[in-house]
N, C-alpha and C positions, 0 to 999 in steps of 0.2 A: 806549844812549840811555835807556830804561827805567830802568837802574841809576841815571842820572842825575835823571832825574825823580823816582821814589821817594825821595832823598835829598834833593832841593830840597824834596820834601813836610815830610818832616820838619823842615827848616830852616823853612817855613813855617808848621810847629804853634810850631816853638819863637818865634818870632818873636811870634806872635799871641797865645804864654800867658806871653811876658813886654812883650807891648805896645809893642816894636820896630814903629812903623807904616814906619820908613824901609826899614828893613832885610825889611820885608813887603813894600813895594812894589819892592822889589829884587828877588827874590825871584821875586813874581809876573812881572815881567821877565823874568829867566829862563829860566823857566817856558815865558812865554811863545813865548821863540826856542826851544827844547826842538820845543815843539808844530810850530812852524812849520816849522824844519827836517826834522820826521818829516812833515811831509805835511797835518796838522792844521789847516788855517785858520781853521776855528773855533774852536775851543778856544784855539787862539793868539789871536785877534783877544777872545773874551771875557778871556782871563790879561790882556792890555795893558790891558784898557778897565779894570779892577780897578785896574792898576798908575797908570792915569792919572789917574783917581779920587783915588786916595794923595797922588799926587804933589801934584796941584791943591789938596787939601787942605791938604797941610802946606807949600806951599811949593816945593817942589825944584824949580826948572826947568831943570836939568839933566836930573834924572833924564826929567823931562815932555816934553822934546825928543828923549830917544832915544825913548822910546815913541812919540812921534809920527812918528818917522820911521818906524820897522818898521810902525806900521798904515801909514803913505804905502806904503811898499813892496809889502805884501799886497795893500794895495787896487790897485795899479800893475796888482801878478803878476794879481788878476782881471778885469784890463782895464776896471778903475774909476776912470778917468781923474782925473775931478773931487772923487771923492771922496781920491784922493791926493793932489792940489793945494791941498784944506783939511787934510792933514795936514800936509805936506812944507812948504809956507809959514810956521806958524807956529814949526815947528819953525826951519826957518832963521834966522828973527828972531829966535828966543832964541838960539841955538848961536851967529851973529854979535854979539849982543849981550854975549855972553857972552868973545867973543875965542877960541872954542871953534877947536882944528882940526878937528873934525868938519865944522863948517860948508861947506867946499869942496865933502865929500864929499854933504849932505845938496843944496848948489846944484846941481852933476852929474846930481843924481835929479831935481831940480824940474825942469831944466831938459830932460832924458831925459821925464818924462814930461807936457811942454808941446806937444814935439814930435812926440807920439807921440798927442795928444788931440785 
């Protein structure tokens, strides 16, 4: 996992010194599941807020729906109810608006963590 992250770094210099913002906030993504799945919550939840940042900037709402989903999840995993609910909702709206199959999966979690708040 280390090796992996080291390598996303580098992906991430190259990105940022040839002005790739899409491909940085990809990137920081990454990154960010990296972090999280090692155990890292913080550092993961600051990688997505960068990435979200990006996103919203330029557009992507794809990319901006998967990040809000993984902070919905984080915030779930620390038994932050409501602050999951203002991720995981918006995210849904795009992901259906979009005709996304992700969508199912992001309604499962809103709905998992409604019941659970």
């Amino acid at each position: 996992m280390d090796e992996a992250i080291a390598l996303f770094n580098q992906s991430l210099e190259i990105f940022e010194g040839i002005g790739n913002v899409e491909g940085k906030a990809a990137t920081l993504h990454q990154l960010g599941i990296l972090y999280a799945n090692k155990g890292e919550v913080d550092q993961a939840i600051a990688l997505f807020n960068q990435s979200l940042e990006i996103n919203e900037r330029i557009g992507f709402v794809q990319g901006k729906a998967m990040t809000l989903w993984w902070l919905g999840d984080l915030a779930e995993q620390q038994g932050e109810y409501t602050k999951a609910i203002s991720y995981l909702q918006p995210a849904l709206e795009i992901l259906q608006r979009l005709k996304s199959p992700y969508a199912e999966s992001v309604s499962a979690c809103l709905d998992r963590v409604i019941r659970n708040s």
